[in-house]
C-alpha positions as CSV (number, residue, x, y, z in Angstrom):
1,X,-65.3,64.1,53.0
2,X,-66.5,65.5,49.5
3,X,-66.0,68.9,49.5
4,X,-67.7,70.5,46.4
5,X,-67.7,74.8,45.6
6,X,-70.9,76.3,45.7
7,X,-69.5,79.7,44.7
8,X,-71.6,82.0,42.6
9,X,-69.4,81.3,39.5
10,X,-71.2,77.7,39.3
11,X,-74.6,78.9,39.4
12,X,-76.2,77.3,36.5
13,X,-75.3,74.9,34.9
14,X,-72.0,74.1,36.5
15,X,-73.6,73.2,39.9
16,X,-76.1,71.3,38.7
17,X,-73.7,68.9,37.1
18,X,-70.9,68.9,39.8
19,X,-74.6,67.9,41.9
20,X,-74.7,64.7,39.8
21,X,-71.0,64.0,39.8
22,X,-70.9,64.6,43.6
23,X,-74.2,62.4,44.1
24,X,-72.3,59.1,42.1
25,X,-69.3,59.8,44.2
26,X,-71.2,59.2,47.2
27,X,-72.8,55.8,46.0
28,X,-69.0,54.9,45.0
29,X,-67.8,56.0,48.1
30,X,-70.8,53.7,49.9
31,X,-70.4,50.8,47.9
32,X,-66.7,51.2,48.5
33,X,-67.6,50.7,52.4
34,X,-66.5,54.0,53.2
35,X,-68.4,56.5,55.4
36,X,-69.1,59.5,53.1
37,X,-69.9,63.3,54.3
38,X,-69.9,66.5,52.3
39,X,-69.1,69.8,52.4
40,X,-71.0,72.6,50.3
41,X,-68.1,75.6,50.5
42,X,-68.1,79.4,49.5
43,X,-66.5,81.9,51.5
44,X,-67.7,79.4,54.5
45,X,-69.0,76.3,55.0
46,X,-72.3,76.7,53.3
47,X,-73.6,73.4,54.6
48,X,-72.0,70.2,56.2
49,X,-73.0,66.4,56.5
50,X,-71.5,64.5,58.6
51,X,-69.8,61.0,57.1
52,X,-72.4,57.9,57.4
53,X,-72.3,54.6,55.7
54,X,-75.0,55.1,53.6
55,X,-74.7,58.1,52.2
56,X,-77.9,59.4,52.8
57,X,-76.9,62.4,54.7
58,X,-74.5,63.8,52.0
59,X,-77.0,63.3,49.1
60,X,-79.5,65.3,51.1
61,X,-77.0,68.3,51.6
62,X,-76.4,68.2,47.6
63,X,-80.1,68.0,46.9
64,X,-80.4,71.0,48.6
65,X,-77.3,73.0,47.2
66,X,-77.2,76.4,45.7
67,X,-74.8,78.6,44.7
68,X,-74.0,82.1,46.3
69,X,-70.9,84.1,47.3
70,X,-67.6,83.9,46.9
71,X,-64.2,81.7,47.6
72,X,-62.2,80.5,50.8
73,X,-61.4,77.0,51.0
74,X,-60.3,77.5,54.5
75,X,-63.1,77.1,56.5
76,X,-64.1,73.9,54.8
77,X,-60.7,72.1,55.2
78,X,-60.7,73.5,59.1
79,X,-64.5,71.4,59.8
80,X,-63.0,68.7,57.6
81,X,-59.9,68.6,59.7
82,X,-62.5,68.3,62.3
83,X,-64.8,65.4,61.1
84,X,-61.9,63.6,60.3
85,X,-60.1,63.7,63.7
86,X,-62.8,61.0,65.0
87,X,-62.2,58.8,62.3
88,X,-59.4,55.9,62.0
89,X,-58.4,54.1,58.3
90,X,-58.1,55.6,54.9
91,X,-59.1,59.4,55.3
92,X,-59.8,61.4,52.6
93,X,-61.0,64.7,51.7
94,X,-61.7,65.1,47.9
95,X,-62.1,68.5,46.6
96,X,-63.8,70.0,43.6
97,X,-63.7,73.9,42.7
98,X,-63.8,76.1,39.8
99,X,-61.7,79.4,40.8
100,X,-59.2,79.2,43.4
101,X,-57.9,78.5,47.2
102,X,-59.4,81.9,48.0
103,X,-57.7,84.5,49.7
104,X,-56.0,83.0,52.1
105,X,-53.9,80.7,50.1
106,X,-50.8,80.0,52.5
107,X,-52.8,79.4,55.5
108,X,-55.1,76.6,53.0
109,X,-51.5,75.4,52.1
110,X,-50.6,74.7,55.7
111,X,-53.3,73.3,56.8
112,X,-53.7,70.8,53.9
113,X,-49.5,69.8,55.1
114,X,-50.8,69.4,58.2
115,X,-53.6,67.3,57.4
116,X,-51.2,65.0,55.4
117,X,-49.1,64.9,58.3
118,X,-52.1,62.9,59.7
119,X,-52.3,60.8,57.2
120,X,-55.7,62.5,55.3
121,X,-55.0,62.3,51.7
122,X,-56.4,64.9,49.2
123,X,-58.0,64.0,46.0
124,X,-59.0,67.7,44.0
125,X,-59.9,68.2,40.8
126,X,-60.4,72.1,38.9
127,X,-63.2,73.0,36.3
128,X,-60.3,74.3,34.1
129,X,-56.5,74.7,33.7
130,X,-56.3,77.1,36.2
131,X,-58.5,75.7,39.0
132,X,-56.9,72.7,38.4
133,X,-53.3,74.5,39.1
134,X,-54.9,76.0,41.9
135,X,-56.5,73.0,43.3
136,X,-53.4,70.6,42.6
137,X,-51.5,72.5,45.6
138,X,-53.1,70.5,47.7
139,X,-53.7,67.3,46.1
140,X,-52.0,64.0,47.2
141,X,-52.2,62.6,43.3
142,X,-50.8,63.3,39.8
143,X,-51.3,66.8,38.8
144,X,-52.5,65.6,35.8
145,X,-55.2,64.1,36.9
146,X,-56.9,66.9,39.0
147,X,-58.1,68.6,35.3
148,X,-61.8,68.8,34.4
149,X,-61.8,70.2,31.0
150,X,-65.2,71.8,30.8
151,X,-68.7,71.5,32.4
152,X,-69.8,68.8,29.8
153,X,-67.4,66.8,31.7
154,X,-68.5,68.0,35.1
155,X,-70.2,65.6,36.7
156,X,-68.2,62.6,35.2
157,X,-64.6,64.8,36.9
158,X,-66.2,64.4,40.3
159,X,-67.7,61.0,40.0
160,X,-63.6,59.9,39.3
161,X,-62.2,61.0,42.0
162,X,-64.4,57.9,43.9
163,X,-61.3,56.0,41.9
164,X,-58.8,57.5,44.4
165,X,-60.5,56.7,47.4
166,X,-58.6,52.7,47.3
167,X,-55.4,53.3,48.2
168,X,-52.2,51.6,46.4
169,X,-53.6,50.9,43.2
170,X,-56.8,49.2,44.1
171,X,-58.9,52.2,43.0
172,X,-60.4,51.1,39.6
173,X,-62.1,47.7,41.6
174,X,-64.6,51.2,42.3
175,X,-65.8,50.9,39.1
């Protein structure tokens, strides 16, 4: 599951490149013989498409994204937790925001724990040192690695974390 912020602070700009970052990460994810879904978040789940194998689902839902609102991760991870309970193999959820967890940051805590507990690994990255703080929380990876510098690298930020979707070092065969 890519889940990708569709706050009102990436209005612009911003969205429109995590859009093409997201829409490369699904024809990784595809080509990688995963089933791929998305999640559009704000303070809800703005829109949802479920996993398929080809992906065509999830680049509809980003086609048709726009920004509004504000921030709570939450709800997304609770209907990922959801989509991902019918699934077996090499679950991830691969998250991409530019503020925060929202307000509800121990509760997104615990459920991404428990969601590791099942074996659902979390690949984030953060439009900026401290989304990428933020969003590193949760991730299963390197800290390091969860850092988008700027929007110029945007799209490019997303479209890596397809590289974490092979576990155990077989990630860059992606590429």
């Amino acid at each position: 599951m890519l889940c990708i912020d569709v706050s009102g602070s990436m209005s612009g700009r911003p969205l429109a490149e995590a859009g093409r970052g997201a829409r490369q990460f699904v024809a990784e994810a595809v080509a990688a013989h995963y089933n791929v879904g998305v999640i559009l978040w704000d303070t809800g789940v703005a829109a949802l498409a479920e996993p398929t194998t080809d992906g065509a689902a999830a680049t509809a839902v980003l086609d048709s994204a726009h920004s509004r609102g504000g921030t709570n991760l939450l709800p997304a991870l609770i209907r990922c937790h959801e989509v991902l309970d019918s699934f077996t193999g090499d679950r991830v959820v691969a998250v991409f925001g530019d503020g925060d967890l929202g307000p509800s940051k121990d509760a997104v805590l615990e459920k991404a724990a428990r969601m590791k507990a099942e074996d659902i690994r979390f690949v984030t990255r953060g439009l900026g040192a401290h989304a990428a703080r933020e969003f590193s929380d949760i991730s299963s990876e390197d800290a390091q690695s969860t850092v988008i510098d700027d929007v110029a690298h945007l799209a490019e930020g997303i479209t890596d974390m397809a590289s974490s979707l092979k576990p155990h070092g077989l990630s860059r065969q992606l590429r």
